[in-house]
VOKEVEX-452390 format. One record per residue: x, y negated, z negated of N, C-alpha, C in turn; residue in three letters; residue number from 1. Coordinates in pm, whole numbers. Layout:
<nodes>
{{X; Y; Z}; {X; Y; Z}; {X; Y; Z}; "Ala"; NUM}
...
</nodes>
This chain:
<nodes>
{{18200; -9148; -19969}; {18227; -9232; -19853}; {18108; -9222; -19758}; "Unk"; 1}
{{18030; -9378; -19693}; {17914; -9302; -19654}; {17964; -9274; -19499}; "Unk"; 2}
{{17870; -9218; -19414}; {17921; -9177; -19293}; {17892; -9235; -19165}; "Unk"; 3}
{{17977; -9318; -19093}; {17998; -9349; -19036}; {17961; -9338; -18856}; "Unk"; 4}
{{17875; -9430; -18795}; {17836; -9310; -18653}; {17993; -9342; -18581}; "Unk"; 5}
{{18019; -9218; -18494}; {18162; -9214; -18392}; {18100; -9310; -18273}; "Unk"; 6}
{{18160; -9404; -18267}; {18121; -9520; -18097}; {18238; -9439; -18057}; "Unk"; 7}
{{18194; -9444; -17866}; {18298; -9430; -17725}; {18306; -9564; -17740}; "Unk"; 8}
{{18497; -9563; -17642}; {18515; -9662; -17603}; {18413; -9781; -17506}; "Unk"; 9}
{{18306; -9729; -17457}; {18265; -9728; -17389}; {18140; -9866; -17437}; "Unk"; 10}
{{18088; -9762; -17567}; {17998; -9819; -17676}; {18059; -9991; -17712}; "Unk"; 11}
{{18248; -9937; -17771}; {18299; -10039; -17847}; {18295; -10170; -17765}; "Unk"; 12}
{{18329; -10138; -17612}; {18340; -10240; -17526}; {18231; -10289; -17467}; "Unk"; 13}
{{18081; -10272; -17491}; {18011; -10309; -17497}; {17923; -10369; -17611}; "Unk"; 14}
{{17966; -10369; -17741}; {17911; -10456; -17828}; {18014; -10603; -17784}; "Unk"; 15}
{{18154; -10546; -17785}; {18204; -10661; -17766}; {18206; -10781; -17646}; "Unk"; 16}
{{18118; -10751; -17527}; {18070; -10845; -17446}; {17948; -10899; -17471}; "Unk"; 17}
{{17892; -10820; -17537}; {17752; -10897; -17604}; {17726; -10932; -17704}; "Unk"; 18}
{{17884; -10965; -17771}; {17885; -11037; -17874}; {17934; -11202; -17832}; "Unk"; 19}
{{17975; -11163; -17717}; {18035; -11271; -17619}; {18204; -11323; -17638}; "Unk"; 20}
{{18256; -11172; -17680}; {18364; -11177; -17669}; {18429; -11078; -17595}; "Unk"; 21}
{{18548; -11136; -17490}; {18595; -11084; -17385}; {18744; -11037; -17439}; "Unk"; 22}
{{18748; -10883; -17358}; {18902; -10875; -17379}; {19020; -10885; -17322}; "Unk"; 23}
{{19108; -10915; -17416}; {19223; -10987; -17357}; {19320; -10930; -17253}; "Unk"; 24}
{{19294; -10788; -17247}; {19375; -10751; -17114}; {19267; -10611; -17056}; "Unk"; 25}
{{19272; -10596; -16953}; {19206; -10491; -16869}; {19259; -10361; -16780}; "Unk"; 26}
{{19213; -10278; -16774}; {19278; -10183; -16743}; {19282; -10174; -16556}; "Unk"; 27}
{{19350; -10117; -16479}; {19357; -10123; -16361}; {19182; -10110; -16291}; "Unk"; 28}
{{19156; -10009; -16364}; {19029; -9949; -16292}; {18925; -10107; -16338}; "Unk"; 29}
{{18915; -10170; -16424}; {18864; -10289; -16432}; {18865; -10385; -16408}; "Unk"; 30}
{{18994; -10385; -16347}; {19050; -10566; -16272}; {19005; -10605; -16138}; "Unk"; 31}
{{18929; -10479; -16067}; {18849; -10552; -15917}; {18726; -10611; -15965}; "Unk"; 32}
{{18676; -10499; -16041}; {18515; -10619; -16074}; {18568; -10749; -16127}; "Unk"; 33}
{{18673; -10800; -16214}; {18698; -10894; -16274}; {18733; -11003; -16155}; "Unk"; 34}
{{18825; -10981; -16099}; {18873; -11103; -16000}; {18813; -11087; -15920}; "Unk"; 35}
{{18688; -11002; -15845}; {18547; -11035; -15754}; {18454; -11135; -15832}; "Unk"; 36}
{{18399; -11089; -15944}; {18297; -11153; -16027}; {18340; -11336; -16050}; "Unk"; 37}
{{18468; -11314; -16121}; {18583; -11446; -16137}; {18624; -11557; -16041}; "Unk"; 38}
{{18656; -11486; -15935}; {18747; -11553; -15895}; {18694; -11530; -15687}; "Unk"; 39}
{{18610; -11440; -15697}; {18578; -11403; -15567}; {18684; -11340; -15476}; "Unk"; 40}
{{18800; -11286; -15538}; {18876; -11183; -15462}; {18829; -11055; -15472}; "Unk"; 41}
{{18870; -10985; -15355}; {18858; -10824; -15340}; {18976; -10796; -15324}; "Unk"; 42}
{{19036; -10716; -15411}; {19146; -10645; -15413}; {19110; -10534; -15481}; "Unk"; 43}
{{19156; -10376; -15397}; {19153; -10293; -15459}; {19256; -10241; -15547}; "Unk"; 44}
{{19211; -10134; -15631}; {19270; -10097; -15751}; {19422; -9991; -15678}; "Unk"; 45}
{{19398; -9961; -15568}; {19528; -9935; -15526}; {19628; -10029; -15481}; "Unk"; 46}
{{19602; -10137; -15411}; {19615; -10262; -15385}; {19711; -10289; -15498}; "Unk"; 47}
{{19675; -10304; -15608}; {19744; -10314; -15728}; {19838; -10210; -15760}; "Unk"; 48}
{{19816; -10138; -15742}; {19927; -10044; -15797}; {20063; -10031; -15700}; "Unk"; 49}
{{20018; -10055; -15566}; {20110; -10120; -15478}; {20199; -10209; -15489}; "Unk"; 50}
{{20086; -10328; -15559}; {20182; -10473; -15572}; {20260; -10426; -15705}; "Unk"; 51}
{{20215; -10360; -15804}; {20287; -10318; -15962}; {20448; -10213; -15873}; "Unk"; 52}
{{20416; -10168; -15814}; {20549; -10111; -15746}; {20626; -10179; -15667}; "Unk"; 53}
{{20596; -10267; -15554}; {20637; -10329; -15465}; {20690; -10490; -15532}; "Unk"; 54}
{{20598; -10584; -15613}; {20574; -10653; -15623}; {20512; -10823; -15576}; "Unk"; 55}
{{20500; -10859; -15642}; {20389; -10978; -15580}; {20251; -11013; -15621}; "Unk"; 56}
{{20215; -10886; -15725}; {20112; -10884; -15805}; {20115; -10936; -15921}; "Unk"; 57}
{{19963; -10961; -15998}; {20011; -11041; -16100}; {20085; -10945; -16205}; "Unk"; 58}
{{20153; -10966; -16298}; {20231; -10934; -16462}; {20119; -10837; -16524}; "Unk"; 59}
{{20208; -10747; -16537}; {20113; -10658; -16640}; {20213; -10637; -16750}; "Unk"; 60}
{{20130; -10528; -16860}; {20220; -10446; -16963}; {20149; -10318; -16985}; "Unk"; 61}
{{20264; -10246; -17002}; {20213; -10124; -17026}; {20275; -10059; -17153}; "Unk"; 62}
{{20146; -9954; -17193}; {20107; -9912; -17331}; {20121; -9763; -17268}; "Unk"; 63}
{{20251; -9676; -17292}; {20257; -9546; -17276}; {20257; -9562; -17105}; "Unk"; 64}
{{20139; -9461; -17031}; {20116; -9465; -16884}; {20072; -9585; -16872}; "Unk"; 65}
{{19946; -9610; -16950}; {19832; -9704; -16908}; {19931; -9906; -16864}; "Unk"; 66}
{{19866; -9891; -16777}; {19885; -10041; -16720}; {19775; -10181; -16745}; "Unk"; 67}
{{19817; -10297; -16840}; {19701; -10395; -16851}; {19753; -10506; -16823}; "Unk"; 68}
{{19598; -10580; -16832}; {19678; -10667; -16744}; {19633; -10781; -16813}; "Unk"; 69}
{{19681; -10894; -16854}; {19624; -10982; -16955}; {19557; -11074; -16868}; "Unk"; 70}
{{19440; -11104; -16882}; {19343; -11169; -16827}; {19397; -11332; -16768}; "Unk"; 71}
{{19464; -11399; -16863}; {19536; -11563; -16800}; {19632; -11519; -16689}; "Unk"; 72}
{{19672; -11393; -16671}; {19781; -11369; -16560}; {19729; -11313; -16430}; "Unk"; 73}
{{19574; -11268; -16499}; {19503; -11268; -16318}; {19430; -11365; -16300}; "Unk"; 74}
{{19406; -11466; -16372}; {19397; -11583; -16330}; {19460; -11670; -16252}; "Unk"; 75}
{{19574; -11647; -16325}; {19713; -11746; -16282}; {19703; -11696; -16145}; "Unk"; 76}
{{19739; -11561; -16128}; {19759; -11508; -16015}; {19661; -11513; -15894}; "Unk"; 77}
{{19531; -11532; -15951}; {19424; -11578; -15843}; {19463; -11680; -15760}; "Unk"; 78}
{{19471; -11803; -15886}; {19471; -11927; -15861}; {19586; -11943; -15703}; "Unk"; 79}
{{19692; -11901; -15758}; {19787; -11878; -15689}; {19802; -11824; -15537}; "Unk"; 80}
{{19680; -11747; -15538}; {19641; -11672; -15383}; {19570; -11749; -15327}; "Unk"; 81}
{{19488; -11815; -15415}; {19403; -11914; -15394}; {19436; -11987; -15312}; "Unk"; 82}
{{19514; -12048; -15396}; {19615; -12213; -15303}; {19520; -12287; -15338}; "Unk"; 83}
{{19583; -12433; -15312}; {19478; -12574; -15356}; {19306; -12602; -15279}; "Unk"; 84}
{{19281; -12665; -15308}; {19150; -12698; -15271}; {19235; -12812; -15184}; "Unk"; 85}
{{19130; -12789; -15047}; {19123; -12892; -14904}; {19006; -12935; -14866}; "Unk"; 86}
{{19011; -13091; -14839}; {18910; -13087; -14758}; {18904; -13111; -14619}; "Unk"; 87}
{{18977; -13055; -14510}; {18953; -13009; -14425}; {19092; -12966; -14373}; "Unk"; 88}
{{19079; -12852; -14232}; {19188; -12760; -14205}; {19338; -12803; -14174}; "Unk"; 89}
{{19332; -13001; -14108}; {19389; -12996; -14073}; {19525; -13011; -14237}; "Unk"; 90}
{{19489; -13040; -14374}; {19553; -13063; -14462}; {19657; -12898; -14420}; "Unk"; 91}
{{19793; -12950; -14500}; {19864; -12867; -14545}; {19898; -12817; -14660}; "Unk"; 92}
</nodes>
């Protein structure tokens, strides 16, 4: 069997953005760069864990402890904070 090099997660998740494929759900500690970069929100990663208790945040699932969050649902959920596009203040 020949031998194999050991990749970190770290490694794995970086071939796979520069292969130009993105993954489908993200972990807490990764979802502020995502919806800053995305979507131009700042929300912190406690922020979230707030809304995951309280609610009002977007849908996650969780795997054991770990909490993810599928990428179309912080979208959705952007969009949503977002609100529509205006062109000017006095619209409702």
């Amino acid at each position: 069997m020949p031998d194999v090099p050991h990749r970190n997660a770290n490694e794995a998740n970086q071939e796979l953005f520069d292969c130009g494929a993105e993954k489908p759900r993200l972990r807490r500690t990764e979802v502020p760069a995502y919806l800053a970069r995305r979507h131009g929100l700042i929300v912190a990663r406690s922020t979230l864990a707030k809304l995951a208790s309280a609610g009002g945040g977007p849908r996650f699932q969780k795997v054991g402890r770990m909490v993810l969050y599928p990428l179309i649902e912080l979208d959705q959920w952007s969009e949503e904070k977002l609100g529509p596009l205006k062109r000017n203040t006095s619209e409702h």
